[in-house]
DSSP file (Angstrom, degrees, kcal/mol; ACC not computed):
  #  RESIDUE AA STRUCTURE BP1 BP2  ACC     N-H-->O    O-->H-N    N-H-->O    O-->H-N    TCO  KAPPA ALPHA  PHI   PSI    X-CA   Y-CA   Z-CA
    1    1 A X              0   0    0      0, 0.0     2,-0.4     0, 0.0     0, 0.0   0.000 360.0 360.0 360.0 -66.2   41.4   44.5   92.8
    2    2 A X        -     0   0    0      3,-0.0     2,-0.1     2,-0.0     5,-0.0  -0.835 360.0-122.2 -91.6 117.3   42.5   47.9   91.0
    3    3 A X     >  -     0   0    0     -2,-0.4     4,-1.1     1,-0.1     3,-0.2  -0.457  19.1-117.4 -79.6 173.4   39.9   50.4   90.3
    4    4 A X  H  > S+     0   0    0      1,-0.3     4,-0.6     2,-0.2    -1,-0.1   0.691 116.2  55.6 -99.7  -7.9   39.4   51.5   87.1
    5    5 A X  H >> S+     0   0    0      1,-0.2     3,-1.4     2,-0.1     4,-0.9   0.974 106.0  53.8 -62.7 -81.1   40.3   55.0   87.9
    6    6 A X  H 3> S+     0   0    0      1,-0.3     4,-2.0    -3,-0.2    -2,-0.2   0.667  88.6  82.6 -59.3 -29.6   43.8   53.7   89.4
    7    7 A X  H 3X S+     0   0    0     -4,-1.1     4,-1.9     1,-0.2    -1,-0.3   0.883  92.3  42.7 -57.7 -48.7   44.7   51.8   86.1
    8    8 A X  H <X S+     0   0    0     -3,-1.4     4,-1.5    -4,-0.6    -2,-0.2   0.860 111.8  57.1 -86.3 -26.0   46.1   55.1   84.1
    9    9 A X  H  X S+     0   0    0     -4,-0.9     4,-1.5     2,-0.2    -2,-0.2   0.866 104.1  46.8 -32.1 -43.4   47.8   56.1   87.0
   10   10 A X  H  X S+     0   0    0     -4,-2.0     4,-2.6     2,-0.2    -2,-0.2   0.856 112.8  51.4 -72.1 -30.8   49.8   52.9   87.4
   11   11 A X  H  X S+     0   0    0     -4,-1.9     4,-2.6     2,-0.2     5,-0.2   0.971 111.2  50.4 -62.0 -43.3   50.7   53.0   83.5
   12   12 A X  H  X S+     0   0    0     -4,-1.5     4,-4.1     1,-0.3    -2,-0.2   0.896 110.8  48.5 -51.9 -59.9   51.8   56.6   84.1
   13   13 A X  H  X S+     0   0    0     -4,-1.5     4,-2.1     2,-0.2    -1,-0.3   0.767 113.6  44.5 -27.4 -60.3   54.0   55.6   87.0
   14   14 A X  H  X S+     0   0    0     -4,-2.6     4,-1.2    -3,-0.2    -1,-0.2   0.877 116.1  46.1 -91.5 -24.8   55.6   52.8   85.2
   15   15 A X  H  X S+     0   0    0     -4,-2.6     4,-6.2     2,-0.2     3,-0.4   0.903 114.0  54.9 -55.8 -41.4   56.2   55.0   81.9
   16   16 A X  H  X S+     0   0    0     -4,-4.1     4,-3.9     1,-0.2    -2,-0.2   0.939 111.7  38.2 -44.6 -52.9   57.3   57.4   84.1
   17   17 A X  H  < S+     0   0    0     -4,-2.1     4,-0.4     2,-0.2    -1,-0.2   0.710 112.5  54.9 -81.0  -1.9   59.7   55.3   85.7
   18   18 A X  H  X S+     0   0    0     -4,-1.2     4,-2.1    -3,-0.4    -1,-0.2   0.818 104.4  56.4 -95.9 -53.6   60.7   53.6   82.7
   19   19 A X  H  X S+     0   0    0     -4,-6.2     4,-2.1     1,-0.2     5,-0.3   0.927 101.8  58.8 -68.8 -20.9   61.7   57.1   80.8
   20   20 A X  H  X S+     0   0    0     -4,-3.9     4,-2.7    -5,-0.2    -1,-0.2   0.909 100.5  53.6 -71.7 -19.0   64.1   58.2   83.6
   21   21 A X  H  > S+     0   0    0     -4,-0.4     4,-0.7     2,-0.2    -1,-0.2   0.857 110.2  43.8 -81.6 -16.1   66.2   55.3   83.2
   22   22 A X  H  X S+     0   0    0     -4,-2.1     4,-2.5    -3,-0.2    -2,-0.2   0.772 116.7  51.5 -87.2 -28.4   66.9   55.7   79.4
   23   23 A X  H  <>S+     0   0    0     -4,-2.1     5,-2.7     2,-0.2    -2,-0.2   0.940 107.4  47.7 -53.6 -44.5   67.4   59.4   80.2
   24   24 A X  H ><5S+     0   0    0     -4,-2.7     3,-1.9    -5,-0.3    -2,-0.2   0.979 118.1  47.9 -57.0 -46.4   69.9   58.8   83.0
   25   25 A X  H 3<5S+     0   0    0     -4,-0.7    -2,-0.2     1,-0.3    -1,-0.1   0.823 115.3  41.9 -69.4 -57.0   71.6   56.3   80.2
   26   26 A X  T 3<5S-     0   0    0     -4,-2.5    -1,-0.3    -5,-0.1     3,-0.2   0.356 113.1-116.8 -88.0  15.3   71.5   58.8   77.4
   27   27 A X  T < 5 -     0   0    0     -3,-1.9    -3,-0.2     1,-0.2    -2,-0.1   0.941  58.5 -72.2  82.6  14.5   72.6   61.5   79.4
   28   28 A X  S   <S+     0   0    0     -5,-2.7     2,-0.4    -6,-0.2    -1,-0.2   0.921  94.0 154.7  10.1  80.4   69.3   63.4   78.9
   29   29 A X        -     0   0    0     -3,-0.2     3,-0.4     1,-0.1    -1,-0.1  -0.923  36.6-155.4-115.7 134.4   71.2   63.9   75.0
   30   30 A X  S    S+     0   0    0     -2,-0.4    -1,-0.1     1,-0.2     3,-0.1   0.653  87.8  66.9-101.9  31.9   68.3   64.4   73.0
   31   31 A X  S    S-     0   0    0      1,-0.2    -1,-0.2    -5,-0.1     2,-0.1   0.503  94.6-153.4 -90.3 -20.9   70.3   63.1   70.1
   32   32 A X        +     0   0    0     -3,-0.4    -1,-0.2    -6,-0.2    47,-0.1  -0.301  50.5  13.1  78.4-154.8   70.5   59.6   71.6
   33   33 A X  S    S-     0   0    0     -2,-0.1     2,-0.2    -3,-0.1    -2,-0.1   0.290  70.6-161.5 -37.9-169.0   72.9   56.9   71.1
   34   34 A X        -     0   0    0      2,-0.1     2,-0.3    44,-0.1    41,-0.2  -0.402  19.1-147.3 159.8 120.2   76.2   58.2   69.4
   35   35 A X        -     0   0    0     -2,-0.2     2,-0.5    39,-0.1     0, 0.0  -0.726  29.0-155.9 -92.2 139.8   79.2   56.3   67.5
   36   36 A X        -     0   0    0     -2,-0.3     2,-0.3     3,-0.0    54,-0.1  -0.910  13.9-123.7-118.9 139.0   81.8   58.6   68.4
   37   37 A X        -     0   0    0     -2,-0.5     2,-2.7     1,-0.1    52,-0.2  -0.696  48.4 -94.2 -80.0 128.3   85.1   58.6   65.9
   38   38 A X        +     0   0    0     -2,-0.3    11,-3.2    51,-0.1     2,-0.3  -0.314  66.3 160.1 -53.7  75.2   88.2   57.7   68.3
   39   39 A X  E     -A   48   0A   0     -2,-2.7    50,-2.6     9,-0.2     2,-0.4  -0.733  27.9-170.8 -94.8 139.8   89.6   61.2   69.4
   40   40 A X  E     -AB  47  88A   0      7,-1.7     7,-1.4    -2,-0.3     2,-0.4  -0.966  10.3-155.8-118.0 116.7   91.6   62.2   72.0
   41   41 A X  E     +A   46   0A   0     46,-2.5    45,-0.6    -2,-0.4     5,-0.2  -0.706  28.7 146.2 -79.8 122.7   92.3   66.4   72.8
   42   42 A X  E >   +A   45   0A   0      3,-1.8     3,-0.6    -2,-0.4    43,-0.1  -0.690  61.3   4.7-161.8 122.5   95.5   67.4   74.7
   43   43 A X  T 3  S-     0   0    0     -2,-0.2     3,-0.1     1,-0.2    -1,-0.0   0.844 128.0 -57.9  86.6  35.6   97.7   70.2   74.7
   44   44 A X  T 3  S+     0   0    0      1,-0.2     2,-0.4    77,-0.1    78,-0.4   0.313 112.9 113.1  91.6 -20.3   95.6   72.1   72.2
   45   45 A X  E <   -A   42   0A   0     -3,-0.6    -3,-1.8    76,-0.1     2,-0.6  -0.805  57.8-138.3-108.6 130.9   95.9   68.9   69.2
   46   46 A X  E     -A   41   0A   0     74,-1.0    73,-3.1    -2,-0.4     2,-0.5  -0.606  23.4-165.8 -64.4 111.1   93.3   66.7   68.0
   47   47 A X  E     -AC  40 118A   0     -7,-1.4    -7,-1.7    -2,-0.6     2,-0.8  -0.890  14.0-149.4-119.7 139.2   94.3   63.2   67.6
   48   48 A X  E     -AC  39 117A   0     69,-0.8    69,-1.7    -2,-0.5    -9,-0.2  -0.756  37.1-101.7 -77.8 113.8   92.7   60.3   65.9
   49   49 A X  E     - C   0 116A   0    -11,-3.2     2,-0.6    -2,-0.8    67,-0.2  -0.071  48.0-131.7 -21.7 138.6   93.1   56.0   67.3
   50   50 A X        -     0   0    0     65,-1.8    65,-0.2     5,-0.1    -1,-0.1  -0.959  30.9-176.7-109.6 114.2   96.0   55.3   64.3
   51   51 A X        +     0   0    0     -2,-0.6     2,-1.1     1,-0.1     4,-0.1   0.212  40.6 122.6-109.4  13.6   94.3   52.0   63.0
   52   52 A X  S    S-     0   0    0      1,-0.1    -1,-0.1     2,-0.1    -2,-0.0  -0.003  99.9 -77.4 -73.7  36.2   97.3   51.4   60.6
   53   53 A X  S    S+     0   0    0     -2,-1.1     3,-0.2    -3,-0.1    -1,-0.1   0.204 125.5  83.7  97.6 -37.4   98.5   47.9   61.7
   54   54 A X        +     0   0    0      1,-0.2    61,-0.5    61,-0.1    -4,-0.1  -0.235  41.4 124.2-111.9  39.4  100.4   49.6   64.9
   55   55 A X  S    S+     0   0    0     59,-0.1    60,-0.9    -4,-0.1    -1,-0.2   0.968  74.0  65.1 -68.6 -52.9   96.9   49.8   67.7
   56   56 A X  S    S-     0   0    0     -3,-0.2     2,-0.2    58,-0.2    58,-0.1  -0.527  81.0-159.8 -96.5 123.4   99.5   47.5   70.4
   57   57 A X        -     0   0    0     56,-0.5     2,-0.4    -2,-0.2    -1,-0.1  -0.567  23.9-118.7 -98.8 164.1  102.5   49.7   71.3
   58   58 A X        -     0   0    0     -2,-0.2     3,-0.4     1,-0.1     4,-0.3  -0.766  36.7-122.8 -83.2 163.9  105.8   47.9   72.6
   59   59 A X  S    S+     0   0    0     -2,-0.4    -1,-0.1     2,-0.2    54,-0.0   0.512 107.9  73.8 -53.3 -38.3  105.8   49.7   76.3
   60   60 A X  S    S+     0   0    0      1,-0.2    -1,-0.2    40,-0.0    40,-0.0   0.042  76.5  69.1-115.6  55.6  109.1   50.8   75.3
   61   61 A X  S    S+     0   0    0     -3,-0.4    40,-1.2    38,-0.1    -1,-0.2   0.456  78.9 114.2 -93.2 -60.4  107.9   53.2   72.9
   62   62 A X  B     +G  100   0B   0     -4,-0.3    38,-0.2    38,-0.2     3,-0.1   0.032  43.5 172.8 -13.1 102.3  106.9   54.8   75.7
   63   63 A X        -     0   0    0     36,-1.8     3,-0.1     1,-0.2     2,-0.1  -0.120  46.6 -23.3-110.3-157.6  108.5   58.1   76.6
   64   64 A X  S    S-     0   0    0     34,-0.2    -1,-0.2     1,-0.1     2,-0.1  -0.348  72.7 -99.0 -61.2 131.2  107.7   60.9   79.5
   65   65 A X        -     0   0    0     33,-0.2    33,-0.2     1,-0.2    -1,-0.1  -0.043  41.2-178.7 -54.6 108.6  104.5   61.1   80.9
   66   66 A X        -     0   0    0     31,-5.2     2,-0.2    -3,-0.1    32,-0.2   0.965  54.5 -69.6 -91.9 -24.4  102.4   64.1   79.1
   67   67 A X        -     0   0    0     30,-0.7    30,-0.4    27,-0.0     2,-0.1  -0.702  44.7-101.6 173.4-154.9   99.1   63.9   80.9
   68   68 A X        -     0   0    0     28,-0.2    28,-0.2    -2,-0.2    25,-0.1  -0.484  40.7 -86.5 178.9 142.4   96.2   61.9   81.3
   69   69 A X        -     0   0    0     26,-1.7    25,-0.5    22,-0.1    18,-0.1   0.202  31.5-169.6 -48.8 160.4   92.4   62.0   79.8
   70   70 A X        +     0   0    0     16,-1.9     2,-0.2     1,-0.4    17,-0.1   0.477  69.0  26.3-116.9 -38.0   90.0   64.1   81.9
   71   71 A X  E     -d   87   0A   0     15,-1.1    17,-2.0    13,-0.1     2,-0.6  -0.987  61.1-150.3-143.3 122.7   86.8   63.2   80.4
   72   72 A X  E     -d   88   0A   0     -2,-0.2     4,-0.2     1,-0.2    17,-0.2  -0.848  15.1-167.3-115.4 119.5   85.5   59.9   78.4
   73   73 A X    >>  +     0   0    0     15,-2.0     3,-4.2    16,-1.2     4,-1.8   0.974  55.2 100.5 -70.6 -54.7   83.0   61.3   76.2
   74   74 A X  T 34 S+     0   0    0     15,-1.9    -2,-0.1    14,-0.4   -39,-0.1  -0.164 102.2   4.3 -52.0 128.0   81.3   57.9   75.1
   75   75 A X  T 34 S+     0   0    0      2,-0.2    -1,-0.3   -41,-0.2    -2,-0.1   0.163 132.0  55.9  71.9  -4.6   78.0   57.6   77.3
   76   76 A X  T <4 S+     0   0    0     -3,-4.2     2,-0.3    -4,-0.2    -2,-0.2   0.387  89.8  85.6-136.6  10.9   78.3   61.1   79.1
   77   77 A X     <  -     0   0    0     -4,-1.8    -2,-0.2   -43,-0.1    -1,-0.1  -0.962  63.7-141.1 -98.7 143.9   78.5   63.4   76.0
   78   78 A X    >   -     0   0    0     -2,-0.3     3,-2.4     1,-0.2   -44,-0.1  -0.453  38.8-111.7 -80.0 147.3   75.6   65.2   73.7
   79   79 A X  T 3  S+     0   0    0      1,-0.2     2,-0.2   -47,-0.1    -1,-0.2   0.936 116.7  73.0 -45.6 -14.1   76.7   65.2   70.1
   80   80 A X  T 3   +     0   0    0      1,-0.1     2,-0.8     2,-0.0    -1,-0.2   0.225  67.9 130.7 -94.8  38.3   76.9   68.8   70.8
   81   81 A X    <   -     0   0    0     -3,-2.4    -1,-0.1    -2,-0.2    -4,-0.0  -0.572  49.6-144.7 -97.5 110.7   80.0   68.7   72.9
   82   82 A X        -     0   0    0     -2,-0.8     2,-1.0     1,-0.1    -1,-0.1  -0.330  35.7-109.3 -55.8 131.3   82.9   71.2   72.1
   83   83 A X        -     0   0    0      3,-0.0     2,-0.3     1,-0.0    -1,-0.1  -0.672  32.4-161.9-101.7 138.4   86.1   69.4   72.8
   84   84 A X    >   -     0   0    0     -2,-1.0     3,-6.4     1,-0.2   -43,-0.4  -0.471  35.8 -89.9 -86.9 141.5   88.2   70.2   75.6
   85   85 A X  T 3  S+     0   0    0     -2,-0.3     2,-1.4     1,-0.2   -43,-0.2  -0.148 117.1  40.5 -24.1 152.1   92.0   69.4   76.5
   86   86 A X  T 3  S+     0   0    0    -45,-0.6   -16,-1.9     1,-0.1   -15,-1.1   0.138  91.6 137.2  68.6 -23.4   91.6   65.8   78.5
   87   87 A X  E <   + d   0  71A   0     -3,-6.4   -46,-2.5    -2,-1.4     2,-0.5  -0.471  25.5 164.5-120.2-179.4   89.1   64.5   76.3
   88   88 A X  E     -Bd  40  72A   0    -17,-2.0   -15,-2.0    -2,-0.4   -14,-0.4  -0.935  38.4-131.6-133.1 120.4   88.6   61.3   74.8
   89   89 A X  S    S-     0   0    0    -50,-2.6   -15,-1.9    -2,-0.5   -16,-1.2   0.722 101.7 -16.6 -28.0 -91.5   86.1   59.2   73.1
   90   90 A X  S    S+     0   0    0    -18,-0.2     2,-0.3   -17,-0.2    -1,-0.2  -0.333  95.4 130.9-134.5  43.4   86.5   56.0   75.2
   91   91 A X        -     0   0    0     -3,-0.2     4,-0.2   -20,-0.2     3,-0.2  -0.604  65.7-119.6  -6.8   9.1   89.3   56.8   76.4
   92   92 A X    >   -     0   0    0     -2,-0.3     3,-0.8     1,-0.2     2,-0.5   0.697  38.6-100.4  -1.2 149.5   88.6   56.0   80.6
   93   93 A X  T 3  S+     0   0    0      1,-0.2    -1,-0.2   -23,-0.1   -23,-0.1  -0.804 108.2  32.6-103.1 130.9   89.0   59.0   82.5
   94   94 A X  T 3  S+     0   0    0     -2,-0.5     2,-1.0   -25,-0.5    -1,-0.2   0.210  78.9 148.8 105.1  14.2   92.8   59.1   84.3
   95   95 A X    <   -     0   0    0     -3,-0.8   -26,-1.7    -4,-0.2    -1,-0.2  -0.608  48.4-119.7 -86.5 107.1   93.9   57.4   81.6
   96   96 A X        -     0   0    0     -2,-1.0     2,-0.5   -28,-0.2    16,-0.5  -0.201  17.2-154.9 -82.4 134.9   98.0   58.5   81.0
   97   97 A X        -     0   0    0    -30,-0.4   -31,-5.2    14,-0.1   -30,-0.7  -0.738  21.3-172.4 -99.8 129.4   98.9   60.0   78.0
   98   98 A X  E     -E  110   0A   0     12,-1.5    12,-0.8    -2,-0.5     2,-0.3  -0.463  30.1 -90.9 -99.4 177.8  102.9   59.7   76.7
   99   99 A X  E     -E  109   0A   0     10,-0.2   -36,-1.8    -2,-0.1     2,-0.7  -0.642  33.7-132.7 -57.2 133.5  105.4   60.4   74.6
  100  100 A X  B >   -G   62   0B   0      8,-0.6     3,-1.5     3,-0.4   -38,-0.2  -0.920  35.2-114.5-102.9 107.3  105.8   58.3   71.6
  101  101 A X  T 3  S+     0   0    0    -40,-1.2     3,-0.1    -2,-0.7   -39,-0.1   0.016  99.7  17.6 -48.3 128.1  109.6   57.6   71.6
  102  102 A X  T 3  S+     0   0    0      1,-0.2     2,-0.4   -41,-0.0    -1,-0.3   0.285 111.8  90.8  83.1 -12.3  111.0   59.4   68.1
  103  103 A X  S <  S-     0   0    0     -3,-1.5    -3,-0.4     5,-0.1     2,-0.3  -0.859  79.7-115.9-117.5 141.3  108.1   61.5   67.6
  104  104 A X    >   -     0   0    0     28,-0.5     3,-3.0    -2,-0.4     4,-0.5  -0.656  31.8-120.6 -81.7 140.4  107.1   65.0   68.7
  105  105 A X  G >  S+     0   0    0     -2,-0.3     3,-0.9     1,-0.3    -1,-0.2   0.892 107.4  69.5 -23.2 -53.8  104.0   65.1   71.0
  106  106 A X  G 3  S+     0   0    0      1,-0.2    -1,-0.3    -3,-0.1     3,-0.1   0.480 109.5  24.2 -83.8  24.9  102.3   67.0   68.6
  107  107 A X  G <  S+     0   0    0     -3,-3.0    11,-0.5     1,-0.4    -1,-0.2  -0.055 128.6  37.9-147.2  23.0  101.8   64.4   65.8
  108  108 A X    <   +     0   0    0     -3,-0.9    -8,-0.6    -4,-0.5    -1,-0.4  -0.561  56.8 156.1 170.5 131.8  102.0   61.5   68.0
  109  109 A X  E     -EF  99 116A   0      7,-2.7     7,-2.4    -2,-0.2     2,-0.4  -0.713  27.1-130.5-138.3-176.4  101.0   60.3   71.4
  110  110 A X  E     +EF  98 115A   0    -12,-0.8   -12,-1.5     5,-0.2     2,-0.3  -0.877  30.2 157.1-141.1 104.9  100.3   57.1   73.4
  111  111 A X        +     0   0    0      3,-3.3   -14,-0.1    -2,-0.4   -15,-0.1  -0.936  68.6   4.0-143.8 129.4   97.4   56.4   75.5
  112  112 A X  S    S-     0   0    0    -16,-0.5    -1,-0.1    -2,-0.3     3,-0.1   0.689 126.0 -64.5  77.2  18.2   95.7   53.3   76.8
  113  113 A X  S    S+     0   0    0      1,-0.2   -56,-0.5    -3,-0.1     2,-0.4   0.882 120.5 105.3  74.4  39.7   98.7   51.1   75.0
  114  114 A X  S    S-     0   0    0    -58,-0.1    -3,-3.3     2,-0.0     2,-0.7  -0.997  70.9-129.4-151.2 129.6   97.3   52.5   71.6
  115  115 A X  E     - F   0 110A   0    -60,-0.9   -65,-1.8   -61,-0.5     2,-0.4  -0.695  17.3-160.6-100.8 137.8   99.1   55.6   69.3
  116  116 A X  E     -CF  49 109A   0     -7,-2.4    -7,-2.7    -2,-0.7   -67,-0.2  -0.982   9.4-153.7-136.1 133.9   96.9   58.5   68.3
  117  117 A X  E     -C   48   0A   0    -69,-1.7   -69,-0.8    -2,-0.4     2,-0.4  -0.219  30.1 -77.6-102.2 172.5   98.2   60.4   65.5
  118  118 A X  E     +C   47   0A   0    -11,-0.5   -71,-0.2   -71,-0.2    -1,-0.1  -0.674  43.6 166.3 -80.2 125.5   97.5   64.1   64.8
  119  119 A X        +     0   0    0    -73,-3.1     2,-0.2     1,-0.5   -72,-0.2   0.865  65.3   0.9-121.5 -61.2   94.4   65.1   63.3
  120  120 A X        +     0   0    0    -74,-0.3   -74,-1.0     0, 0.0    -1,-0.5  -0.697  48.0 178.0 -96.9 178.5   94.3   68.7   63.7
  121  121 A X        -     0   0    0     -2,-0.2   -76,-0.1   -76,-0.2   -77,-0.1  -0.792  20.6-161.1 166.4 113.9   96.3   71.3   65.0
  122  122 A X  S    S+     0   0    0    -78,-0.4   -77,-0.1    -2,-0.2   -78,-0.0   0.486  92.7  63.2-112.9   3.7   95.2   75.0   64.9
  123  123 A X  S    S+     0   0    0      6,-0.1     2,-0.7   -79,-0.1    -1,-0.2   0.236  87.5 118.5 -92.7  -3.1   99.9   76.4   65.7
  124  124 A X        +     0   0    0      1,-0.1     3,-0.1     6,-0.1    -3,-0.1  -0.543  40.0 165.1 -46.9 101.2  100.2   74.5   62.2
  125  125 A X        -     0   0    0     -2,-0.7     2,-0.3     1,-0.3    -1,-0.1   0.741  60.2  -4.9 -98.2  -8.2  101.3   76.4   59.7
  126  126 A X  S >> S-     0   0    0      1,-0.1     3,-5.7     5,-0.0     4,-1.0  -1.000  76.5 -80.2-166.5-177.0  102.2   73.9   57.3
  127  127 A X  H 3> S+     0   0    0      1,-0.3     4,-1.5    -2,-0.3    -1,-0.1   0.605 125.5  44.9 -32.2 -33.0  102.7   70.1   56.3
  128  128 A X  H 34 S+     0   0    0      2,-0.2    -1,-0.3     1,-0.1     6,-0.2   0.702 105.6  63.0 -91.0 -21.1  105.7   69.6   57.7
  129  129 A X  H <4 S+     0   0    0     -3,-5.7    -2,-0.2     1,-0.2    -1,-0.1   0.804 113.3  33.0 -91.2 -36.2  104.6   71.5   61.0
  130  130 A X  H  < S+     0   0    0     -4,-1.0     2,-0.4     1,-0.1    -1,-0.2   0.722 112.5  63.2-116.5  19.5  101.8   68.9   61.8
  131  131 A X  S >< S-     0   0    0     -4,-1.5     2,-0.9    -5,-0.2     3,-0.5  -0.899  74.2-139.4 -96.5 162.9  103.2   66.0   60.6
  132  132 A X  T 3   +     0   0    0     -2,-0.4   -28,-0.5     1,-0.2   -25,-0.1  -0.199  55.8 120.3-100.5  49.9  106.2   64.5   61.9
  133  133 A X  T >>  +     0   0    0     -2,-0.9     3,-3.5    -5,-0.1     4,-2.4   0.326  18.2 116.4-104.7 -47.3  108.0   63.3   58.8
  134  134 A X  T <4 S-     0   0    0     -3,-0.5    26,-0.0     1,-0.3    -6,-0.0  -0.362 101.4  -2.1 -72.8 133.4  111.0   64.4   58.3
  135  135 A X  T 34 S+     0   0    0      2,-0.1    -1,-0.3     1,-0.1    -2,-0.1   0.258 124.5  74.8  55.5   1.7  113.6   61.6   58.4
  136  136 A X  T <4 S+     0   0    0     -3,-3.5    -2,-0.2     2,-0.0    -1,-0.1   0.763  74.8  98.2 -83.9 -33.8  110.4   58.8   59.5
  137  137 A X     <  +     0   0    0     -4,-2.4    -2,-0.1     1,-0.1     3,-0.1  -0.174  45.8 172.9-103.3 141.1  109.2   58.8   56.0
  138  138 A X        -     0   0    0      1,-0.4     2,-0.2    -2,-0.0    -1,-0.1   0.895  69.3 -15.2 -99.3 -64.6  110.3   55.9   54.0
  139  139 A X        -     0   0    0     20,-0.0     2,-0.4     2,-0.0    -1,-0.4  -0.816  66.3-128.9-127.9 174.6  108.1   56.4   50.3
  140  140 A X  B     +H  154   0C   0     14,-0.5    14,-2.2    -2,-0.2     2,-0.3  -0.825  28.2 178.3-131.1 109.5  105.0   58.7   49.5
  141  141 A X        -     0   0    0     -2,-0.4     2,-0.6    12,-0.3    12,-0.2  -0.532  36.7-133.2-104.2 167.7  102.2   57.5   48.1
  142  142 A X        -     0   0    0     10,-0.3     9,-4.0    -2,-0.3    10,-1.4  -0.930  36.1-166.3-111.0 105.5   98.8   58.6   47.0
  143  143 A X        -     0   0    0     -2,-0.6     2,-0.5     7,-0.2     7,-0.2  -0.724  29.9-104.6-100.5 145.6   95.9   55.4   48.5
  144  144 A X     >  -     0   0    0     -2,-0.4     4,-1.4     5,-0.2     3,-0.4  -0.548  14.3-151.3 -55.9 119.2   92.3   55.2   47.3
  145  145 A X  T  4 S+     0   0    0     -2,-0.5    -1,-0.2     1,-0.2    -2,-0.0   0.867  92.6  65.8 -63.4 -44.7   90.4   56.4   49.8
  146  146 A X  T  4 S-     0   0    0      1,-0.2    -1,-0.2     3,-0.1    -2,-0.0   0.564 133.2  -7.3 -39.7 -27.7   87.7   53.8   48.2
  147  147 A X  T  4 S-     0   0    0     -3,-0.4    -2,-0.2     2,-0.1    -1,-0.2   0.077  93.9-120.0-160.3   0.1   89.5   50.7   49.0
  148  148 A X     <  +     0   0    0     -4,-1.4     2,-0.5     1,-0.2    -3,-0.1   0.279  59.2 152.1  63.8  15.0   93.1   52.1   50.4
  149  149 A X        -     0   0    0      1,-0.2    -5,-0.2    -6,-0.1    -1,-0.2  -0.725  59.2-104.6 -92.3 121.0   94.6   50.4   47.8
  150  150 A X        +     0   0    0     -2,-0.5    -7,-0.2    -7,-0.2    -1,-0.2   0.396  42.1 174.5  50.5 106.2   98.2   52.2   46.8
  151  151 A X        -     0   0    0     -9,-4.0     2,-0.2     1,-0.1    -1,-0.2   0.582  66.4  -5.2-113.7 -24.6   97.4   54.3   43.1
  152  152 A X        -     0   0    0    -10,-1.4   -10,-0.3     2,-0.0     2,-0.1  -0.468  55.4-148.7 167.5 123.5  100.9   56.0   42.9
  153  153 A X        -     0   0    0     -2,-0.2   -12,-0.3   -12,-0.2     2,-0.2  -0.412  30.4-115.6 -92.2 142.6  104.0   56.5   44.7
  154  154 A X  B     -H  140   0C   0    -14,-2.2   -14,-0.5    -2,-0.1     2,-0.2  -0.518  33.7-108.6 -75.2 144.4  106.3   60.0   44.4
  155  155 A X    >>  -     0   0    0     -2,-0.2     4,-2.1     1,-0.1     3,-2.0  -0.476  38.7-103.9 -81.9 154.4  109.5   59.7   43.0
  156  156 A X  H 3> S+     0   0    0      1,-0.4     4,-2.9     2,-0.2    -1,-0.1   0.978 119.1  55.2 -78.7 -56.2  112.1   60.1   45.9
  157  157 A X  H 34 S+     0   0    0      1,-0.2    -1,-0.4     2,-0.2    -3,-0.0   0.746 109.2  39.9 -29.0 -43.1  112.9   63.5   44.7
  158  158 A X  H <4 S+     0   0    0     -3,-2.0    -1,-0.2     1,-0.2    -2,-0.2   0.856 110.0  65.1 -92.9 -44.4  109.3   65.1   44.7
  159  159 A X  H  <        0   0    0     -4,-2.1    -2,-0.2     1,-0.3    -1,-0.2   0.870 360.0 360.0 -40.0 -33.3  108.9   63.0   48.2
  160  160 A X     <        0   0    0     -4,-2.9    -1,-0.3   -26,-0.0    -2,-0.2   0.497 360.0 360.0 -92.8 360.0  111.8   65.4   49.7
């Protein structure tokens, strides 16, 4: 049926066709697959998904409309992707970014019914400047980063 000649062609052919569809899929990244930490960039600040109990916002938290994602990184970036203003891990692209009612935009924003908190900020110049504290903060404690469990709370004084 097939000469024997024609046999490593057809394998070629079908390897062939088999590596462009995990290259279109990865993106030709030649880094592969790639667990992306939930970030979103906008207005110059890094924010991190806030996984603290609060991922489901009420709606009317909501405040004024700041933006909206540009770019969903998950499946169409190489690890070796600077981030830009607009993007977002998995994040959909057109996806509107808010206000978080009480908070400044620059330690806390709302996108995709989820708050993302400030992770960096390079107009910081100190504690107070990227987080957004002052008159939110109820006690301050020190948690285990090993196990989060609560090692010792500031006395109200040193907290202020």
């Amino acid at each position: 049926m097939y000469s024997k000649s024609s046999v490593p062609v057809i394998i070629l052919l079908l390897l062939a066709a088999g590596c462009s569809e995990v290259s279109s899929t990865l993106r030709n990244c030649p880094d592969g697959a790639i667990e992306w930490v939930d970030i979103l960039k906008f207005n110059d600040v890094e924010y991190h998904g806030y996984v603290d109990g609060s991922e489901q916002v009420d709606p009317a938290g909501r405040g004024s409309v700041l933006g909206e994602v540009t770019f969903k990184m998950a499946d169409n970036a190489c690890s070796d992707h600077n981030l830009r203003n607009g993007d977002a891990a998995y994040l959909p692209e057109g996806t509107i970014i808010y206000e978080y009612t009480g908070f400044s935009p620059d330690f806390r924003v709302l996108a995709g019914n989820k708050v993302y908190q400030v992770q960096h900020n390079d107009a910081a110049q100190t504690f107070d400047d990227l987080f957004d504290i002052h008159g939110n903060l109820e006690q301050l404690s020190i948690d285990s980063s090993y196990d989060g469990r609560t090692l010792t709370f500031f006395p109200e004084e040193e907290a202020a």
